[in-house]
C-alpha positions in Angstrom: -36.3 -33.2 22.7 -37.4 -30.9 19.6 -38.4 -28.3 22.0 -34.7 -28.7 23.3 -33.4 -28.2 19.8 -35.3 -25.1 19.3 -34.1 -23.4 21.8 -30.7 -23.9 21.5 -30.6 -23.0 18.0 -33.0 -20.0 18.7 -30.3 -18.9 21.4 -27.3 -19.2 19.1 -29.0 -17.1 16.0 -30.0 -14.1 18.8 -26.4 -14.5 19.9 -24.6 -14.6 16.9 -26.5 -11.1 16.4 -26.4 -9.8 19.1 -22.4 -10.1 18.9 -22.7 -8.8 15.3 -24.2 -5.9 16.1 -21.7 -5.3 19.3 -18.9 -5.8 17.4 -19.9 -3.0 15.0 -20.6 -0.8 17.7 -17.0 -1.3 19.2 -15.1 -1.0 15.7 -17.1 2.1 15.2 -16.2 3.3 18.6 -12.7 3.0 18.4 -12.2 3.8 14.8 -11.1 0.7 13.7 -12.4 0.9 10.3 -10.6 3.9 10.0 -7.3 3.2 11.1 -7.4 0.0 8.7 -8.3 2.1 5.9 -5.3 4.5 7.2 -3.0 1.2 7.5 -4.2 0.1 3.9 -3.1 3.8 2.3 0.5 3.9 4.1 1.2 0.6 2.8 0.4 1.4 -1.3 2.5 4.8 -0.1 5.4 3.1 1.0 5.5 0.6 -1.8 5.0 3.5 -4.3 8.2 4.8 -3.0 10.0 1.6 -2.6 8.9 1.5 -6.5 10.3 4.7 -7.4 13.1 4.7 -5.4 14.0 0.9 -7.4 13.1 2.1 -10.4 15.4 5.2 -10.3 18.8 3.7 -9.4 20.9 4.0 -12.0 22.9 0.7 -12.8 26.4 1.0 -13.4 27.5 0.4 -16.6 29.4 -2.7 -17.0 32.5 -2.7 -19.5 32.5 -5.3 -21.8 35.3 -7.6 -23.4 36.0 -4.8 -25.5 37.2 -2.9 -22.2 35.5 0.8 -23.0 37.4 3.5 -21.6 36.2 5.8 -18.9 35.4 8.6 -20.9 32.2 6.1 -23.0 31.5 4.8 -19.0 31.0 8.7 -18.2 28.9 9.2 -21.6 26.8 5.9 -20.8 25.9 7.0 -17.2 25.2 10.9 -18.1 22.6 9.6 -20.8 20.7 7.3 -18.1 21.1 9.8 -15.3 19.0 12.0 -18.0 16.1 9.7 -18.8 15.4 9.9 -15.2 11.8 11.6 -14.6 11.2 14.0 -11.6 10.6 12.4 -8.2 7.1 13.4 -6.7 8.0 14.1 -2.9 5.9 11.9 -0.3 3.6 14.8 0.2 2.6 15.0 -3.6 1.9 11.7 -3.5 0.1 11.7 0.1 -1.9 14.1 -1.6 -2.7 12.1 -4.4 -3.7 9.2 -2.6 -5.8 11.5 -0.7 -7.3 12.8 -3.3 -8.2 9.9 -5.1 -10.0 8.0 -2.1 -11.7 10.9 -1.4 -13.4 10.5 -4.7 -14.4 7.3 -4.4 
């Protein structure tokens, strides 16, 4: 019986590494590692510019009970339209990324 119990659990430790060390092989084969780092940077890049593009709209100014004219709606909307920073283009900020992964 104990000799029974040895050997199974002697058969599932040499398994379990002998899949562990397959399974690296195969992910290294076929890049896997790499595309899921890949995967990982698109997605902070897209939420980045999800982020800015939210973050630039410019929200319409809404009249009040005091009904402003359209000439203060006009002054309102230029002033916010010039707080607005300069827009990094996707491949600035690709670049970036890159950059700062590449440090790491």
């Amino acid at each position: 019986m104990e000799s029974k119990l040895i050997y199974i659990i002697s058969f599932v430790v040499i398994f379990s590494i002998v899949f562990l060390v397959v399974r690296e092989f195969w992910t290294w084969y076929w890049k896997i590692n790499d595309i899921l780092k890949l995967l990982y940077i698109q997605i902070d890049l897209l939420r980045k510019i999800v982020d800015k593009l939210t973050d630039d709209e410019v929200e319409e100014p809404q009249q009040n009970e005091n009904n402003k004219s359209e000439k203060d709606n006009k002054n309102i909307k230029e002033e916010q339209t010039k707080e607005k920073k300069p827009r990094k283009t996707l491949k600035e900020m690709f670049e970036e990324e890159k950059r700062k992964l590449l440090s790491k």
